[in-house]
N, C-alpha and C positions, 0 to 999 in steps of 0.2 A: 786593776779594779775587779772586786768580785761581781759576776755579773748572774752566778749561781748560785744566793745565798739560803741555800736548803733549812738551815740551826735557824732561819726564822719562823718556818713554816707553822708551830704550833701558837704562835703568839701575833700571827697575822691575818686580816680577812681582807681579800680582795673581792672590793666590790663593785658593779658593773648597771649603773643607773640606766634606765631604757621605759620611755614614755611614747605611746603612740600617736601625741600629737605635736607631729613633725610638722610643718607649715608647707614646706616643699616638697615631700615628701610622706604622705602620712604612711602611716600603719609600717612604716619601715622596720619595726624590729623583728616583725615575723617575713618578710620579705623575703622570697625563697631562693636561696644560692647553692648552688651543688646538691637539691636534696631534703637542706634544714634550713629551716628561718634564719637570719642572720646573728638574732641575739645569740642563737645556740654555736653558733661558730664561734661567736666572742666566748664565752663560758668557756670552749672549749679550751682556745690558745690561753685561759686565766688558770685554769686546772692543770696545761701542760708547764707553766711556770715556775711549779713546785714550790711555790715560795707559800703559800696560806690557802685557805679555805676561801673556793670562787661565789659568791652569791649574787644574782641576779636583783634588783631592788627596782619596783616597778608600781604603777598603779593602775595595772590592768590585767585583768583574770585572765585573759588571753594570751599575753605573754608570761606570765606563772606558768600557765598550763603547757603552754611549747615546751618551755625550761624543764617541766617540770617530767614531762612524757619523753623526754633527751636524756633522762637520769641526772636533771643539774638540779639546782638547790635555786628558790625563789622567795622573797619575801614580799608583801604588800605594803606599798606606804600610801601616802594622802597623795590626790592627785593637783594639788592646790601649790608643791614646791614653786619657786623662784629656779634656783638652780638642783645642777644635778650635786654638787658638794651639800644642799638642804636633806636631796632625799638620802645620802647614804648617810646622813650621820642618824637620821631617822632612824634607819635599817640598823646602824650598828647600836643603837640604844633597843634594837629591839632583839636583835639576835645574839647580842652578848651585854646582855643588863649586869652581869658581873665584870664587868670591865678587864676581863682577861686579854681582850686582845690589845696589843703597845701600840701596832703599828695598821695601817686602814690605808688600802691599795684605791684609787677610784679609775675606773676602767672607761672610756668613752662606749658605752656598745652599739655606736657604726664601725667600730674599729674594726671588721672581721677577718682582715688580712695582717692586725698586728702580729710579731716575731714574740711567742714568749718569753725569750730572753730579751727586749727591749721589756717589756715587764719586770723580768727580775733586775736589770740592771735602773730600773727604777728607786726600786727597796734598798742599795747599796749603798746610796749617802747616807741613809740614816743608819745603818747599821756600822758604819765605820767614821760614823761624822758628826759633828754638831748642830746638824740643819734641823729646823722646823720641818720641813715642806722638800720633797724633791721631787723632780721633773726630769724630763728628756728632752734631749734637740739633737739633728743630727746636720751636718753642713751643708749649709746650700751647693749645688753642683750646676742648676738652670739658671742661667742671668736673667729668665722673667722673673722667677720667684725671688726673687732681691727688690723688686719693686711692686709685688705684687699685697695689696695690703687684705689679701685673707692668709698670706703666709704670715705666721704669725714672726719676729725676730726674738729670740733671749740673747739679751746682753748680760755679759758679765766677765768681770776678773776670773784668769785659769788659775787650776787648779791642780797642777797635774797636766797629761797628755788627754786624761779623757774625763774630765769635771770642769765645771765652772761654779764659782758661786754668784748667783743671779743678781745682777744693778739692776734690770728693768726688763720688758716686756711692751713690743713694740711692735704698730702695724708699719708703720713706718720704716724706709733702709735704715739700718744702725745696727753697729757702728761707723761712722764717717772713717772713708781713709782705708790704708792695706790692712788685706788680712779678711781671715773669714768670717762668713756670716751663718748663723744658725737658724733653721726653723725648730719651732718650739714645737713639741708632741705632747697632746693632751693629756697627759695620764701625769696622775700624783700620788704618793705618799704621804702620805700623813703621820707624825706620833700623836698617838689618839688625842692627847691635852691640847695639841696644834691645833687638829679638827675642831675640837669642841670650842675653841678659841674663834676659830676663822668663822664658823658660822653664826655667833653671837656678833659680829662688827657688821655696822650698817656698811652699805656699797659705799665705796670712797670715791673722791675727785677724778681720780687719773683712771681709774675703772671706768665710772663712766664714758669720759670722753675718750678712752680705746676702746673700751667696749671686751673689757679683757677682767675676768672676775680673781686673776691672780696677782695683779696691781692692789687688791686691799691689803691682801699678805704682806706685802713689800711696804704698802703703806702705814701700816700699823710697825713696823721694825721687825716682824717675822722674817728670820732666812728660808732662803729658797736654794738648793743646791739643784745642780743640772748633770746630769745624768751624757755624755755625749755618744751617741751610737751610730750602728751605720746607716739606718734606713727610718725612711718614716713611713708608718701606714697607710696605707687607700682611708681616708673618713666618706662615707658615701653618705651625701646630701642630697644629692639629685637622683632622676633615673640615670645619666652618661655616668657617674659615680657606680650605681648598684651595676648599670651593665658591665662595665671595668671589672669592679669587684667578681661578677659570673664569669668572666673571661679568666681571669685568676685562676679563682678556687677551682674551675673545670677541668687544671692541668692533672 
């Protein structure tokens, strides 16, 4: 699998949503870890990815401003989105109104300890595949996390040693039976037509009742290709999360 695909980087913008009201959390994206706010750590492993151009897409001046005094790039949207796939496509109608870029990265920014090449190996299904939509999961290794329903599961037919193409998305154990199980990692690919697809469909059935905003994809007949890597990132929701994550970046 290429998990370095550089020849995309001129036709790609990886984007990285980050709102300061966290529930559990607030004001987490300037959250100071090793030195820098947290979002600026995300920006950063988005910029070390080489795969496109990293933008921050936020609806608070405060986080611009961190982003923006870090040497990252920031855009402002409404602070009104539903999801974070609402506000980057916002962002990418506003930062590339000539529709240059194909393909549209969205970035979780609590992720501050994701690997940038779990990013570029994100970008690889579409550049060598037929997918709508592609993700990452990487194998469960803990037996809590096989029952635990904030792990998220992707099921799906292989595709190869390190792809699947996605049947579903589940909080639930699944697959029943031997054989591994995947946790799903947040981060998507898009080809832009995808994006502008996905966010024009109201929330579907099985969305709601998982509580999982990439069952509309699948419900509408969008493919979704999965990405399989070695590690998943720290997503910090809580403070034992952000401390974790200090503990990390401190090394």
């Amino acid at each position: 699998m290429n998990t370095a695909p550089h020849s995309a980087g001129g036709d790609t913008l990886v984007l990285i949503p980050a709102r300061m009201a966290s529930t559990r959390l607030p004001g987490k994206p300037l959250a100071d870890i090793a030195g820098q706010p947290m979002i600026v750590h995300v920006w950063r492993r988005a910029a070390e990815a080489g795969i496109g151009r990293p933008v921050v897409a936020t609806d608070s001046e405060e986080v611009r401003a961190a982003v923006e005094v870090h040497g990252g790039e920031a855009v402002m949207t409404r602070a009104d989105h539903e999801s974070g796939s609402d506000r980057i496509w916002e962002a990418v109608e506003k930062i590339d109104p000539q529709a240059r870029a194909r393909f549209i990265l969205n970035i979780q920014g609590d992720l501050p300890t994701v690997d940038p090449s779990t990013i570029a190996a994100c970008l690889a299904p579409l550049l060598d595949g037929p997918a709508d939509i592609a993700t990452a999961a990487a194998t469960i290794t803990r037996d809590e996390e096989k029952t635990n329903p904030n792990v998220v599961k992707a099921v799906g037919t292989p595709l190869g040693d390190s792809r699947l193409r996605a049947l579903y998305f589940t909080r639930a154990t699944a697959p029943w039976g031997e054989g591994p199980l995947y946790h799903h990692i947040g981060l998507y690919a898009y080809r832009r037509e995808a994006l502008e697809k996905f966010v024009a469909l109201k929330p579907s059935p099985l969305e709601r009742r998982e509580k999982l905003e990439q069952l509309r994809a699948l419900e509408a007949g969008m493919r979704i290709d999965v990405a399989i890597v070695d590690t998943v990132p720290l997503g910090v929701d809580t403070q034992a999360d952000l401390d974790r994550a200090r503990q990390i970046l401190a090394r």
